[in-house]
N, CA, C and O of each residue as an XYZ file, in Angstrom:
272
protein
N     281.412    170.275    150.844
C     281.749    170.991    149.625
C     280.855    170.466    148.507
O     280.697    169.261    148.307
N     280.294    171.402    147.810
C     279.308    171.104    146.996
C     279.624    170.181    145.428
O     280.842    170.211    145.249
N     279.190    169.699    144.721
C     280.001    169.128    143.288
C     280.449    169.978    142.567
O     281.427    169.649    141.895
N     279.913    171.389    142.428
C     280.395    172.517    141.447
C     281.732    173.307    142.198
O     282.460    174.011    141.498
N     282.017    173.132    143.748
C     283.210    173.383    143.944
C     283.960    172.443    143.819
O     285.105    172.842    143.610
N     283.869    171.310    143.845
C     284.742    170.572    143.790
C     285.025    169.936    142.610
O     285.976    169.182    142.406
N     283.941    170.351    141.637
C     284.866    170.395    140.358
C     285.627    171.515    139.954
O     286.467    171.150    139.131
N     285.689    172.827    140.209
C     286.257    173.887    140.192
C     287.510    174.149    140.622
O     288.450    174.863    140.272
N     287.257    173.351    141.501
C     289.090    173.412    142.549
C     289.650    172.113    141.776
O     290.832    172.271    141.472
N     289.092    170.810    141.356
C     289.910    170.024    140.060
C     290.660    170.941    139.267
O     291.842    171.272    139.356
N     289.449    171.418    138.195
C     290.186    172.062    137.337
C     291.154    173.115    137.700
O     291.974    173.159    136.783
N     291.488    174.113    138.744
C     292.135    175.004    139.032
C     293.560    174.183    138.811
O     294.474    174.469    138.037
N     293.422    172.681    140.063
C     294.477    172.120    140.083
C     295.327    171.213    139.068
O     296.514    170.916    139.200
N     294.217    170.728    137.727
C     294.902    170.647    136.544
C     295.717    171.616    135.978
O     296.811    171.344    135.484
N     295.301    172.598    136.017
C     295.384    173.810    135.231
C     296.723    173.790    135.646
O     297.579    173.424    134.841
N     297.079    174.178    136.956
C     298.167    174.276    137.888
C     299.027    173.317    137.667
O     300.190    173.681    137.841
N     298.911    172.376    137.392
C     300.120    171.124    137.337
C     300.311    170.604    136.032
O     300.711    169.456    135.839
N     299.939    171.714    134.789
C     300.088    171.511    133.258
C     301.158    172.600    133.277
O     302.366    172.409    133.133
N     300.742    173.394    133.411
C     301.698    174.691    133.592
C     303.291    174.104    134.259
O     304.413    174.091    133.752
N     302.845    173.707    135.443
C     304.673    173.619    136.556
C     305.153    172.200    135.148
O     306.341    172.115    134.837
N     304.090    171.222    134.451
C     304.665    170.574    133.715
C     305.438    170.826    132.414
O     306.468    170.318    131.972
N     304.651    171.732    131.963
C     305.154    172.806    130.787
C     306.294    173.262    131.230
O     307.072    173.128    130.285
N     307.075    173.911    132.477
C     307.993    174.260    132.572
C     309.084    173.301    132.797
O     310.255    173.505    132.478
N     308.460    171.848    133.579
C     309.134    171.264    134.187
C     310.217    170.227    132.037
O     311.294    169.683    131.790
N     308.950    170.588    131.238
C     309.332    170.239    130.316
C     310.356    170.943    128.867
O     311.024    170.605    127.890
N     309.939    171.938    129.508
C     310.719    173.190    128.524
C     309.913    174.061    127.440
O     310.404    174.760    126.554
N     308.484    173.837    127.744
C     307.748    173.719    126.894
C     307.571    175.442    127.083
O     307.417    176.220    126.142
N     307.636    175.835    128.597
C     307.679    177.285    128.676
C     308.394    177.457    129.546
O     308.478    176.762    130.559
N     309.351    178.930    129.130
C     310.830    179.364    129.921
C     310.458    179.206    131.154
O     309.371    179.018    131.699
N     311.564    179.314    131.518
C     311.532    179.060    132.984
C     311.069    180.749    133.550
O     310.130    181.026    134.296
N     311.816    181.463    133.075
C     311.572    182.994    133.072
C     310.137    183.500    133.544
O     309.846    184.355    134.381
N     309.456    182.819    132.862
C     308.036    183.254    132.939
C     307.381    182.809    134.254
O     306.382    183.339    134.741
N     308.080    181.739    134.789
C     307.648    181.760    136.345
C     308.727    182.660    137.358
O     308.782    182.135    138.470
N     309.727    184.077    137.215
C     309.923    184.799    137.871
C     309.153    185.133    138.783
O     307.953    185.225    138.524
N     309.527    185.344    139.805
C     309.306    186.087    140.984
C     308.758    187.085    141.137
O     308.093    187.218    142.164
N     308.816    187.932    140.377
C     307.914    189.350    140.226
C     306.443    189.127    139.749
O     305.501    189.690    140.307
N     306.304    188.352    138.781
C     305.165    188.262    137.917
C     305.017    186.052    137.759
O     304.917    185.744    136.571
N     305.012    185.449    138.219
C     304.870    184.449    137.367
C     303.461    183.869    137.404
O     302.521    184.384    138.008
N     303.405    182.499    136.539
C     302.464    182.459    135.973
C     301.720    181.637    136.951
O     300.517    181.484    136.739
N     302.312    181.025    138.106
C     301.620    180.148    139.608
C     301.234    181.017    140.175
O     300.050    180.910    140.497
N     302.034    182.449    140.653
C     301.261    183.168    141.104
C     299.835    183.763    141.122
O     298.944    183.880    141.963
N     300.079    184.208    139.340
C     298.578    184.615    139.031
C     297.549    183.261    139.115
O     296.484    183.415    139.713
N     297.801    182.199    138.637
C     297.143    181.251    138.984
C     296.242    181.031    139.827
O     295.083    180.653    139.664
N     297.058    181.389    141.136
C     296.783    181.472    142.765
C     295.839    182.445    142.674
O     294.644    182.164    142.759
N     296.249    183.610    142.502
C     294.911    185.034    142.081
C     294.071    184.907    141.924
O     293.069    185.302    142.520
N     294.285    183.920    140.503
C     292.399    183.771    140.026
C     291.734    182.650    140.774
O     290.505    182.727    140.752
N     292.383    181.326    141.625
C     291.843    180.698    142.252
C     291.300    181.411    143.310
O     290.366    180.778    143.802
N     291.514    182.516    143.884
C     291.390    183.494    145.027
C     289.785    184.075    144.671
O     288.867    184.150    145.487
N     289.735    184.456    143.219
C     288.988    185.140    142.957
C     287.737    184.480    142.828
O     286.778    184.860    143.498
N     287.645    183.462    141.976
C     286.996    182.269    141.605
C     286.589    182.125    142.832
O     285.366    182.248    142.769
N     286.868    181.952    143.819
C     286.304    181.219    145.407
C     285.597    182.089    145.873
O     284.508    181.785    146.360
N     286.047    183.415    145.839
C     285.204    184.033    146.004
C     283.833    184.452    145.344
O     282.750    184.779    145.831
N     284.226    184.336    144.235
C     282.991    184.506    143.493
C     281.863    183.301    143.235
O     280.782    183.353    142.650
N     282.256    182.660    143.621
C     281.450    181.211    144.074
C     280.926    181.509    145.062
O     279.703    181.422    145.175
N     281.451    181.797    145.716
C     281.033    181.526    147.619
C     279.962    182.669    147.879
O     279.063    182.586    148.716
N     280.240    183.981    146.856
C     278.871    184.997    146.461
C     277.602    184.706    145.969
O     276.538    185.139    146.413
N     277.808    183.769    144.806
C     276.982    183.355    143.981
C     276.261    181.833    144.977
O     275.119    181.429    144.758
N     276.878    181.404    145.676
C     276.236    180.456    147.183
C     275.010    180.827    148.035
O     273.855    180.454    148.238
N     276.244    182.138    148.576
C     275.347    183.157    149.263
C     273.805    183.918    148.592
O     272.795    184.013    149.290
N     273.862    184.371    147.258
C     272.952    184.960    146.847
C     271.751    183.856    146.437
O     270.577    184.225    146.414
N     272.214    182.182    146.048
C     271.598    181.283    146.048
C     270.625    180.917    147.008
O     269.441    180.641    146.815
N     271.495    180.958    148.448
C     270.467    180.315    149.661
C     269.803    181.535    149.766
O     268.582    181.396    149.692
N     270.283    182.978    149.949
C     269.376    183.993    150.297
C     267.595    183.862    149.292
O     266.508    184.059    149.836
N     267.730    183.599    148.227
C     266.886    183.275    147.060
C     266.045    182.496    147.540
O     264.906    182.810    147.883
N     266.521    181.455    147.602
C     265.634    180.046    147.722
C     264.799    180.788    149.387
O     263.576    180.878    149.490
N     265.757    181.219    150.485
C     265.024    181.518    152.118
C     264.162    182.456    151.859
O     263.427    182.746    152.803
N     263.947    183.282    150.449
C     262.846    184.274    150.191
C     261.910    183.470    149.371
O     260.729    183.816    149.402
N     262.151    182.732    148.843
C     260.576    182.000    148.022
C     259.840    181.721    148.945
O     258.735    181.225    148.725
């Protein structure tokens, strides 16, 4: 795993454990992590997305460099 993913997946996982702390503190309703919509979920989403869009921007990297 390269340093720019693995600083990426840090921060995802700060991000992630300020939030469950915020709730765990009262700092934000509990509500807002419902089941339908909450805010770990989307979390999860954009970590989804983010990986992917890394793992594109990888791909279009080595393709680059195997054409110079």
């Amino acid at each position: 795993m390269s340093f720019s993913r693995q600083l990426l997946w840090v921060q995802q996982l700060k991000l992630e454990y300020h939030l469950l702390l915020a709730r765990d503190l009262n700092f934000i309703q509990a509500s807002a992590f419902s089941l339908d919509e909450s805010l770990v979920e989307n979390l999860v989403e954009v970590k989804r997305m983010l990986a992917s869009f890394i793992k594109k921007l990888f791909a279009q990297h080595s393709v680059g460099r195997a054409d110079s």
